[in-house]
C-alpha positions in Angstrom: 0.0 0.0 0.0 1.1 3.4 -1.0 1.2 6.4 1.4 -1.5 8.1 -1.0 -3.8 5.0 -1.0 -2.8 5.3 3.4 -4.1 9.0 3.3 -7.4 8.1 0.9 -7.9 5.3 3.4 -8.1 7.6 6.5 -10.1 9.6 5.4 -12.6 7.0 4.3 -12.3 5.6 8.0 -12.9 9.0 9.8 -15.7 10.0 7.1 -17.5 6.5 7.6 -17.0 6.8 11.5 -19.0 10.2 11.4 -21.7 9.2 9.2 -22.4 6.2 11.7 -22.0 8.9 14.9 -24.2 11.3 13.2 -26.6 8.5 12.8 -26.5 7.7 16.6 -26.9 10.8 17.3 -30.2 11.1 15.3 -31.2 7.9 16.6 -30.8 8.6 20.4 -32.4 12.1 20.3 -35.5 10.6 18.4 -36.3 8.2 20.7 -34.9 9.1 24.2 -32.7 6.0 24.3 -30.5 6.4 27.1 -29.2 4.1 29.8 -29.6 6.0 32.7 -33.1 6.8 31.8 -33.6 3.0 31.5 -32.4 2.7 35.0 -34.8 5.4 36.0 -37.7 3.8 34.4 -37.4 0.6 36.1 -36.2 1.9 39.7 -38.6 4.9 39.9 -41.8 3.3 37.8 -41.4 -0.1 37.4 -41.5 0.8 33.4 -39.1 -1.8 31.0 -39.5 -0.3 27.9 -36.3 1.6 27.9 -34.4 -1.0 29.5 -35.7 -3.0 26.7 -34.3 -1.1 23.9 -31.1 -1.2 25.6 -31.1 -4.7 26.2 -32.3 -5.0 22.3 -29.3 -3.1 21.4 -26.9 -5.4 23.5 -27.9 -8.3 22.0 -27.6 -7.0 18.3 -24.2 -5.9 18.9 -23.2 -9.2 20.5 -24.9 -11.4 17.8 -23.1 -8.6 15.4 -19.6 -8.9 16.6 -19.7 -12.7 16.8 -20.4 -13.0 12.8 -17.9 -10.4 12.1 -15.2 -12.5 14.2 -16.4 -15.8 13.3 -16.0 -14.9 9.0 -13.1 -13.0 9.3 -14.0 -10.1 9.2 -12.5 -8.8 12.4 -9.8 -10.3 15.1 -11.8 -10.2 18.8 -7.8 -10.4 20.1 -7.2 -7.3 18.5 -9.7 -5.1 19.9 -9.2 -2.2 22.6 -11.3 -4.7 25.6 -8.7 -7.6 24.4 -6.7 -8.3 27.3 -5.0 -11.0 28.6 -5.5 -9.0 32.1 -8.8 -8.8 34.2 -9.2 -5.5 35.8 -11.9 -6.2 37.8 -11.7 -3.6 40.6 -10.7 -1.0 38.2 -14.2 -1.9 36.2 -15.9 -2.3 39.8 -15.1 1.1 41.1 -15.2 3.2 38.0 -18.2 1.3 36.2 -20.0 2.6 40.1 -18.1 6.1 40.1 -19.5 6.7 36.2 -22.8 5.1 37.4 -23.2 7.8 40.3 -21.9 10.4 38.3 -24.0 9.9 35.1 -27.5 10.3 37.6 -25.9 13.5 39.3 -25.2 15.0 35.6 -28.7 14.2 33.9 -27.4 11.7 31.7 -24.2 9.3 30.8 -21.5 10.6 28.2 -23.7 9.6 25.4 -26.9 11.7 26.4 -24.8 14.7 27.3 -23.8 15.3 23.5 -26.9 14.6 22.5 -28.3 17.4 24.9 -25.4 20.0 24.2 -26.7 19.2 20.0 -30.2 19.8 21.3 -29.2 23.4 23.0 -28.8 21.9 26.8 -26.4 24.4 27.9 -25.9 22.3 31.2 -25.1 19.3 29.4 -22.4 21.8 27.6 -20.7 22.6 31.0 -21.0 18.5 31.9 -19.2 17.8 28.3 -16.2 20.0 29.3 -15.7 18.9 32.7 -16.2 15.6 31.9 -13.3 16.1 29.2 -11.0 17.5 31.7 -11.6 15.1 34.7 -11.3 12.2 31.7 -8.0 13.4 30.4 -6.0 14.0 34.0 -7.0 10.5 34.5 -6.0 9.1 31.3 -2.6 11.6 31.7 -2.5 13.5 34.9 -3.1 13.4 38.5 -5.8 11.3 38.9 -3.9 8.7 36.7 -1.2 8.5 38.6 -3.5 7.6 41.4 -5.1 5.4 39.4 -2.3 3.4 38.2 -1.3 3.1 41.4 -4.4 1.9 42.7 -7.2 0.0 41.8 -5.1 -1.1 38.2 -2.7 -2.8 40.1 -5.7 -5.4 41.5 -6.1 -7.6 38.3 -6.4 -11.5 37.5 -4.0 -12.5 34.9 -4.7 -15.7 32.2 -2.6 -17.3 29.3 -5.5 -16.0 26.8 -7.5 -13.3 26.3 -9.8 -12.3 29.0 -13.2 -13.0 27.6 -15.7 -16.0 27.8 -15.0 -17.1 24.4 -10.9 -17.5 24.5 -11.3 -18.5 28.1 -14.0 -21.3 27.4 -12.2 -22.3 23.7 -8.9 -22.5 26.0 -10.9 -25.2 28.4 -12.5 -27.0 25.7 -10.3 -27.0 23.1 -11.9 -25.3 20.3 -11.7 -22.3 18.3 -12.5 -19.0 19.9 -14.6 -17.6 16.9 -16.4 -20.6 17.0 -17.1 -20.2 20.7 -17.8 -16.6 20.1 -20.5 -17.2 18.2 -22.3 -20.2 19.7 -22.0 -17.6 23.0 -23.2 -14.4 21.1 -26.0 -16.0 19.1 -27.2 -17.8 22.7 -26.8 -14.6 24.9 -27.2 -11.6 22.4 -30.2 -13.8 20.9 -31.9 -14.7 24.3 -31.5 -10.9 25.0 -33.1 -10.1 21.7 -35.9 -12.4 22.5 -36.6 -11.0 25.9 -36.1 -7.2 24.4 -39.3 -8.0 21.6 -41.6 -10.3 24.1 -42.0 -7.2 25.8 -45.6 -6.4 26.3 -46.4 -3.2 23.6 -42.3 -2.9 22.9 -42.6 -3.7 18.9 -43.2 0.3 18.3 -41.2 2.0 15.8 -39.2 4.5 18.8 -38.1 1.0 20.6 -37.3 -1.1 17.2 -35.5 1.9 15.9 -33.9 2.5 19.2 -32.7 -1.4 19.9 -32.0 -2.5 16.7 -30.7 1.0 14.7 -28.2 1.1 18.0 -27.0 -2.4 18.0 -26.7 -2.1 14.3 -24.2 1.1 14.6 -22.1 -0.6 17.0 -21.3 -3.5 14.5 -20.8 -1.5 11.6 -18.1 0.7 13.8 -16.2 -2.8 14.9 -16.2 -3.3 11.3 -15.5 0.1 10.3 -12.0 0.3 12.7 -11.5 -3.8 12.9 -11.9 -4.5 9.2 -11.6 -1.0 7.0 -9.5 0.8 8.6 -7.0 -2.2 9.7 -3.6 -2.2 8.0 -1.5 -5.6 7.7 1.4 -3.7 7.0 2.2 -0.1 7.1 4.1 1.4 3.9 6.2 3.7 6.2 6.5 1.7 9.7 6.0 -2.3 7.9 4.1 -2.4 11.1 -0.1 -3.3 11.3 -2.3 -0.6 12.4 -5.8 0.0 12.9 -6.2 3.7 11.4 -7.5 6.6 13.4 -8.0 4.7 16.8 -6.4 6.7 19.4 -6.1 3.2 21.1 -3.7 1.5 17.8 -6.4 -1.0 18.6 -10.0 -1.9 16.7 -12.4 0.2 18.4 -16.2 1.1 18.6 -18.6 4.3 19.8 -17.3 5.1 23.2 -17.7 8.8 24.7 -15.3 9.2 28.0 -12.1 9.1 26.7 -12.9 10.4 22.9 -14.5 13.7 25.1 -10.9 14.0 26.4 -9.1 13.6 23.1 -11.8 16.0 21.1 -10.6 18.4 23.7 -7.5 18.1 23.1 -7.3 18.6 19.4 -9.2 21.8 19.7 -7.2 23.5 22.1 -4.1 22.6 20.4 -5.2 22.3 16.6 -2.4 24.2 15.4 -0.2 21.2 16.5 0.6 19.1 13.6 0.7 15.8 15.9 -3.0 16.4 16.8 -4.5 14.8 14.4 -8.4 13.4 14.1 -9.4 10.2 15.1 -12.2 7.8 15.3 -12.9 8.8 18.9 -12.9 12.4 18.1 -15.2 12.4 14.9 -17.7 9.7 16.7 -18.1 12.6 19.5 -18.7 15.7 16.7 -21.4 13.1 15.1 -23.1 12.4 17.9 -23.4 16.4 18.4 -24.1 17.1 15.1 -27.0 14.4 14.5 -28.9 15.2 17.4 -28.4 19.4 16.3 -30.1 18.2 13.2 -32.7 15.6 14.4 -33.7 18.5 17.0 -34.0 21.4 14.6 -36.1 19.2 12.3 -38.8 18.1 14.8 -38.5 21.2 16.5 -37.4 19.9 19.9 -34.4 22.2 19.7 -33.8 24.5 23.0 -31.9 26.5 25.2 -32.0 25.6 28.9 -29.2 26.1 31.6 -29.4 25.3 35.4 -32.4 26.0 37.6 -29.8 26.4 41.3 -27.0 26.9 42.7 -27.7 22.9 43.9 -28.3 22.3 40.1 -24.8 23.9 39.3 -23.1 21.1 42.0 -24.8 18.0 41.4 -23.6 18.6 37.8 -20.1 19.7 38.3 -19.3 16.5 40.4 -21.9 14.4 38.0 -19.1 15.5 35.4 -16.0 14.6 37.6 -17.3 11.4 38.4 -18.5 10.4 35.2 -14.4 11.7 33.6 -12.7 9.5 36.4 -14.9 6.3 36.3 -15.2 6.6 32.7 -11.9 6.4 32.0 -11.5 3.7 35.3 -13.6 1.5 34.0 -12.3 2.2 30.6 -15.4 2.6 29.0 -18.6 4.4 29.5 -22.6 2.9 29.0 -21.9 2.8 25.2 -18.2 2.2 25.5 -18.3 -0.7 27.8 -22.3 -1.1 28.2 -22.7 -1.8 24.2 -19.3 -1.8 22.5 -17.3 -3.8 25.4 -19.4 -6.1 26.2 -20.3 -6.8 22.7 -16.7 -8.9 22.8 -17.8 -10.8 26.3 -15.1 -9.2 28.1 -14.7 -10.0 31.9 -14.2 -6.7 32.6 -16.9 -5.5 30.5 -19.3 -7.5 32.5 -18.0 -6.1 35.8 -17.9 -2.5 34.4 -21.6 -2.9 33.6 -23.2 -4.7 36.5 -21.3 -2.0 38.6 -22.3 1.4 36.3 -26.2 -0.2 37.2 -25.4 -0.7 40.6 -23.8 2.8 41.2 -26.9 4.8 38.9 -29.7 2.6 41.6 -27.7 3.9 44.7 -27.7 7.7 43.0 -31.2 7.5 42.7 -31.4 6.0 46.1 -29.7 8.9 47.3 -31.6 11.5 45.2 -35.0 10.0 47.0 -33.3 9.8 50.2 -32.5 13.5 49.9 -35.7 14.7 48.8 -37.6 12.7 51.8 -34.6 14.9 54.2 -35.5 18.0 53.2 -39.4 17.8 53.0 
C-alpha cells in the first residue's frame, strides 16, 4: 500500500465513523434511548421499555460482533477490551463512580452530546468537565492515582480475558467458533426477551434497539476491518487507522470527550491529528443538532440552582474519572465492550447499574430529608 492510498484510506475511515456517529446521534435524540433513563424507568416506575431497547441493542451488537469475528472479518484479540489481564476492581469502582456520576449529571456521556446538539447548555458545561476530569485521569493526577491503585488489583490468564478464548482454552476449540455459539445464545436470548415485551414492537423502541445495535457492529467493522492495516508502507508495522487506542475500536464517549478536547485547544499542533474517537463525538453532536431542529425539539436551557450547578459539576467529575477507570462508558463498555464478552466489560456494567440505583437512592433519600 502506498502512502496516497494510506491517506485516501483515513479519510474513508474517519468519514464512515461520522456518518455512523451522526446516525446515533439522530437515533438517540428521536427516541430518548438512554441508559440512565432505563435505569430510571425501572427503579422509579417499574416501566421496562427503555431497559428493553437497551437490552435489544446489546444483544444485536453481540450477535453482530460474533459473525464479524467468526468470517473474518475482524480479530476479537485485537480489539481495545482484548486483554490478557482482568481488571476487575478497576471496572468495579469506576463502572460505580461513572454510574453515580451519570445520575448526578442528567445523563451518561452519550446523552450529554446529545443534549449540548439539542441546546442543553448544562449538558455543555457536563461535556467540558467531563473532558477534563477524563484526560488528568487518562494523563495526569488522577492517573497517577489510578495506576497506582485499583489497576494494580487484576487476574491474569494465558489468553484473552473474555468468555470465548477463556472457554475455547478449556475445551479446546476455536475462539470464533465459541464466540459465536455464545453471542448467538446470549445476544439472541437478550433479543428475545427485548421483543416479548408487552407493547415494545413500536417503531421508537425497534428503531432504538436495533438501529443502535446495528451502529455498534458497523463501527467494529469500520476500525477492525476497514481501517486495519496488515502492514504499514512507512512503519512495515499493522495498524488499525484513526483509533487513538492502535487498537480496533467502537462508539465510546469518556475518553474520545478527552481527546476532542485536546485537538481543539491545540489544533495548530501538527501531531494532533483526528481520530475515530474524536469524529464519533462531533457526530453524535451534530446528528442530534439536526434531528432536533427538524422536529423542532431544539432548545436553550441552563441550570435552575446553585444545587443544580453542584450536582452537575461533580456528576461530570465522576462520570471523567470512572469513565476512564472502568475504561469505557454505557456505550463504550455497556454496548461496544461487552459486545466482545469481556470479563471486565461484564463487571464495568453490572457496577455502572449498581452505582446509577444507589444515585437515585440517594436522590429520593435527599428529597424525603429536606421535605
Amino acid at each position: 500500500m502506498q502512502v496516497s492510498e494510506l491517506t485516501t484510506l483515513t479519510t474513508q475511515v474517519l468519514a464512515a465513523a461520522f456518518l455512523l456517529s451522526l446516525v446515533f446521534g439522530v437515533i438517540t435524540q428521536r427516541t430518548h434511548f438512554c441508559t440512565m433513563g432505563a435505569i430510571s424507568d425501572v427503579v422509579n416506575m417499574g416501566d421496562w421499555t427503555r431497559m428493553r431497547q437497551w437490552g435489544l441493542a446489546i444483544g444485536v451488537a453481540m450477535v453482530g460482533f460474533a459473525l464479524l469475528a467468526y468470517t473474518g472479518q475482524i480479530d476479537a484479540s485485537k480489539t481495545i477490551h482484548a486483554s490478557n489481564r482482568w481488571f476487575w476492581l478497576s471496572g468495579l469502582v469506576g463502572g460505580a463512580l461513572f454510574g453515580f456520576g451519570m445520575v448526578l449529571a442528567s445523563g451518561c456521556g452519550s446523552k450529554t452530546l446529545v443534549r449540548v446538539g439539542s441546546g442543553n447548555l448544562k449538558s455543555l458545561i457536563v461535556m467540558v468537565v467531563l473532558g477534563l476530569s477524563a484526560f488528568a485521569t487518562l494523563k495526569g493526577i488522577t492517573a497517577v492515582a489510578r495506576v497506582a491503585s485499583v489497576d494494580l488489583v487484576t487476574v491474569d490468564f494465558v489468553t484473552v480475558a473474555n468468555l470465548p478464548h477463556l472457554l475455547a482454552a478449556v475445551l479446546g476449540l476455536k475462539p470464533t467458533m465459541v464466540g459465536l455459539v455464545l453471542g448467538l445464545l446470549i445476544g439472541g436470548g437478550l433479543m428475545t426477551w427485548a421483543l416479548m415485551g408487552s407493547e415494545f414492537c413500536r417503531i421508537d423502541n425497534l428503531l432504538a434497539g436495533l438501529g443502535i445495535g446495528a451502529i455498534i457492529v458497523a463501527m467494529w467493522w469500520v476500525s477492525g476491518h476497514l481501517g486495519y492495516v496488515a502492514e504499514h508502507p512507512e512503519t512495515l508495522n499493522e495498524v488499525f487507522l484513526t483509533t487513538n487506542s492502535g487498537r480496533a475500536e467502537a462508539l465510546s464517549f469518556v475518553s474520545p470527550v478527552a481527546y476532542t478536547m485536546d485537538w481543539l485547544l491545540f489544533f495548530s499542533d501538527k501531531s494532533k491529528v483526528l481520530t475515530l474517537g474524536i469524529v464519533s463525538v462531533l457526530g453524535v453532536i451534530v446528528g442530534s443538532t439536526i434531528s432536533a431542529l427538524t422536529t423542532r425539539s431544539f432548545r436553550w436551557e441552563g441550570f435552575g440552582s446553585t444545587e443544580d450547578v453542584g450536582n452537575h459539576l461533580v456528576g461530570a467529575v465522576m462520570m471523567g474519572v470512572g469513565g476512564v477507570t472502568a475504561m469505557g462508558c454505557t456505550v463504550g463498555q455497556g454496548l461496544s465492550g461487552i459486545a466482545t464478552l469481556g470479563l471486565t466489560s461484564f463487571v464495568a456494567l453490572f457496577a455502572i447499574i449498581a452505582g446509577a440505583v444507589a444515585a437515585f437512592k440517594y436522590q429520593s433519600w435527599r428529597i424525603e430529608h429536606s421535605a
